[in-house]
C-alpha positions as CSV (number, residue, x, y, z in Angstrom):
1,X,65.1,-16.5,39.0
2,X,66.6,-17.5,35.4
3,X,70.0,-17.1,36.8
4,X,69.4,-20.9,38.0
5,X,69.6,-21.9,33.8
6,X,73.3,-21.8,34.4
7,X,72.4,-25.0,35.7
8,X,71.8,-26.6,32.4
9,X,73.9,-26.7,29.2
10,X,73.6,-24.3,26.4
11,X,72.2,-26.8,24.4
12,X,69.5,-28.0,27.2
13,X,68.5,-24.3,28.1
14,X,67.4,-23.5,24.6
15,X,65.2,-27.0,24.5
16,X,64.0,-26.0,27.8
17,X,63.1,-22.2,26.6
18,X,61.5,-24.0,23.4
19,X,59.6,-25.5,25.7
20,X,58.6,-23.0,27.7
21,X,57.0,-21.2,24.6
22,X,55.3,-24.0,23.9
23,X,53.4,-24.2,27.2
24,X,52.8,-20.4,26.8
25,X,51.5,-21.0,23.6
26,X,48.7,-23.6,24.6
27,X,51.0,-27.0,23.6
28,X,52.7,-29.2,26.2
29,X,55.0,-27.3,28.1
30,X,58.3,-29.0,29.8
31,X,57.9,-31.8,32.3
32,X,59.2,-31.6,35.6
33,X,60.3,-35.2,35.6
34,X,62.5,-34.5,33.2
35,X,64.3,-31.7,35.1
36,X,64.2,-33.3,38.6
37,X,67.7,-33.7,39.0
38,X,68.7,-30.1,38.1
39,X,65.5,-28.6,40.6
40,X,64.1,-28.9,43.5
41,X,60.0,-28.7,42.8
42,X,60.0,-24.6,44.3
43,X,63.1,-23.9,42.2
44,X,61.2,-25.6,38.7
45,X,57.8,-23.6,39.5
46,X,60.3,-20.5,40.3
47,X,62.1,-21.0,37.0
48,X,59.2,-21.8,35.0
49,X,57.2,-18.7,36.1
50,X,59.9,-16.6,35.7
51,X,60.7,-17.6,31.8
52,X,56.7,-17.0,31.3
53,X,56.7,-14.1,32.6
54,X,60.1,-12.7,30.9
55,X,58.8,-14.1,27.7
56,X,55.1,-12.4,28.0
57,X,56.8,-9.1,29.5
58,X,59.4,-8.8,26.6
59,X,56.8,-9.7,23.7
60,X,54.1,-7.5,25.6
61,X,56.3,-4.9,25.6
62,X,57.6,-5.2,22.1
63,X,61.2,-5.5,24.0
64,X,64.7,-4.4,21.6
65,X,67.3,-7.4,21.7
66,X,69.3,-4.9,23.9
67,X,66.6,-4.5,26.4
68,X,66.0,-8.0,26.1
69,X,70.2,-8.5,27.3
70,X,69.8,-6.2,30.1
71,X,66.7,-7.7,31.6
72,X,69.0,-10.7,31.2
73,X,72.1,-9.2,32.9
74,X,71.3,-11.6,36.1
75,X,72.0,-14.7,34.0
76,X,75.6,-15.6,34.5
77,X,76.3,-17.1,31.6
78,X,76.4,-15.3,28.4
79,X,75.9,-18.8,26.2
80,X,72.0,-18.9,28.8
81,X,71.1,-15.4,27.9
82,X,71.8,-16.0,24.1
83,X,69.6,-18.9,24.5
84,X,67.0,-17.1,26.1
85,X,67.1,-14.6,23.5
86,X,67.6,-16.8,20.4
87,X,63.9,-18.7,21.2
88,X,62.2,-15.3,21.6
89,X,63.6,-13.8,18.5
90,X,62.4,-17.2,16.7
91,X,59.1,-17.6,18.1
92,X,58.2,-13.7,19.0
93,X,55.4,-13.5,17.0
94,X,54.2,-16.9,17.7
95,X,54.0,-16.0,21.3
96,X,52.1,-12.6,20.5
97,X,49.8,-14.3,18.8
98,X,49.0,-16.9,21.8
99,X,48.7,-13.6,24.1
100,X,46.5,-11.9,22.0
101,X,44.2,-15.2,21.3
102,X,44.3,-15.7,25.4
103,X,43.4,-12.1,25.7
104,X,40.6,-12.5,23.1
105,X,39.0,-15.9,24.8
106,X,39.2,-13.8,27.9
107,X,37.1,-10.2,26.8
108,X,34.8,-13.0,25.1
109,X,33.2,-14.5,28.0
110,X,29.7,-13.1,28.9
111,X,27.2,-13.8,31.7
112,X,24.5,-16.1,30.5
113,X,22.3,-17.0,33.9
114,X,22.7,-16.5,37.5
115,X,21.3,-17.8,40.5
116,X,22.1,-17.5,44.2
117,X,20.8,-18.7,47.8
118,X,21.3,-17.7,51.5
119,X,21.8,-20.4,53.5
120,X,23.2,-20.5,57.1
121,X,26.8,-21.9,57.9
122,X,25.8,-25.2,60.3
123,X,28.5,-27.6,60.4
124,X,29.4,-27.2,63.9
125,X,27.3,-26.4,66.9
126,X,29.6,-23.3,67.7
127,X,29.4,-22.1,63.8
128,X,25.7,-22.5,64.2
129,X,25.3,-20.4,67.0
130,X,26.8,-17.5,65.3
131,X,24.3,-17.6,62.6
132,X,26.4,-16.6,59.7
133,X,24.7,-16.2,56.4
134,X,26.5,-17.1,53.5
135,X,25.6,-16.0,49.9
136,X,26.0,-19.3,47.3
137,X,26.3,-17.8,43.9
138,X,26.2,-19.8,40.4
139,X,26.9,-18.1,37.4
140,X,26.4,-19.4,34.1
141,X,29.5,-18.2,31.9
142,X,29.5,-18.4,28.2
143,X,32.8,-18.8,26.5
144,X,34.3,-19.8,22.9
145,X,34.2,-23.3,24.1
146,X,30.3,-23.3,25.4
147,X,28.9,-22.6,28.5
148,X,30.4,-23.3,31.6
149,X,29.2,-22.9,35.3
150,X,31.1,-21.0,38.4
151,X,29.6,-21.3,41.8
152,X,31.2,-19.8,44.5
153,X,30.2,-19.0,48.2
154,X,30.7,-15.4,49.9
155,X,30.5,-14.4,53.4
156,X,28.6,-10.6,53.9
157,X,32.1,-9.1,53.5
158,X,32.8,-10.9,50.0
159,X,29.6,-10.0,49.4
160,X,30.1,-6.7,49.8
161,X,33.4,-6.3,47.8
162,X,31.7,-8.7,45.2
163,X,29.2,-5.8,44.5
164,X,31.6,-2.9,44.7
165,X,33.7,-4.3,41.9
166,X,30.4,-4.8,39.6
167,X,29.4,-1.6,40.5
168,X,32.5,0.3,39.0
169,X,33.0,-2.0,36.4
170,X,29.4,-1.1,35.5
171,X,30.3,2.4,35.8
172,X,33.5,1.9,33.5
173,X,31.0,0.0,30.7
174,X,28.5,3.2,30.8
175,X,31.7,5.1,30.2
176,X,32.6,3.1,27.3
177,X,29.0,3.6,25.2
């Protein structure tokens, strides 16, 4: 996980964390090509998930510096996990304002339109035969940016799971009135 900073310089892990909030907080995050000597492609996705994550977890959690240390105990070097610290004591508030802001685009979203077909799976002449219906949905979603359009295709089962979630989350917005 973030042990695999130790890899890096002191100086270079707290321009990488820098960058790192910046991704998180909607700029350009660090590029891979920069780093491709240092990480193999899994081991950059592995550390750039995990630094998200730590950095959403500790501001979510409104983390003390000492709980910040101890969730950083893995990190061999001391000079990484001041690093990783240092950026989050800087730009804390700047990163609970991007999670609140992604949280806020998120609730904001409403249904606008749908539409749906049944239509039968035929692209082979074994699929045929096993006449398998297959639900295409399209859902108009508005958002803070406009409207935008999902489509998706469900099988019976999806289908079925499809309306047991909008049925409890119906049940959950009566709750709420």
């Amino acid at each position: 996980m973030v042990d695999s900073l130790s890899r890096l310089p002191a100086a270079d892990c707290l321009k990488l964390c820098h960058r790192v909030v910046d991704g998180l907080c909607g700029r350009e995050p660090p590029r891979r090509a920069d780093y491709s000597s240092t990480w193999s492609l899994e081991d950059w996705l592995d550390l750039l998930n995990s630094l998200t994550a730590f950095y959403r977890l500790a501001v979510g959690s409104n983390s003390s510096d000492e709980e910040v240390l101890a969730g950083l105990s893995g990190v061999s070097s001391s000079s990484h996990a001041e690093a990783v610290l240092t950026v989050l004591k800087a730009r804390r508030e700047e990163i609970r304002r991007a999670l609140l802001d992604r949280t806020n685009s998120i609730s904001s979203a409403t249904l606008q339109d749908f539409d749906w077909q049944l239509k039968l799976a035929l692209s082979s002449d074994k699929i045929s035969s096993l006449h398998a219906p297959l639900l295409s949905l399209s859902l108009d979603v508005r958002e803070n940016t406009g409207l935008r359009s999902v489509t998706m295709e469900m099988n019976r089962d999806e289908l079925n799971t499809l309306i047991s979630s909008l049925e409890a989350a119906n049940k959950v917005v009566l709750q709420l009135k």
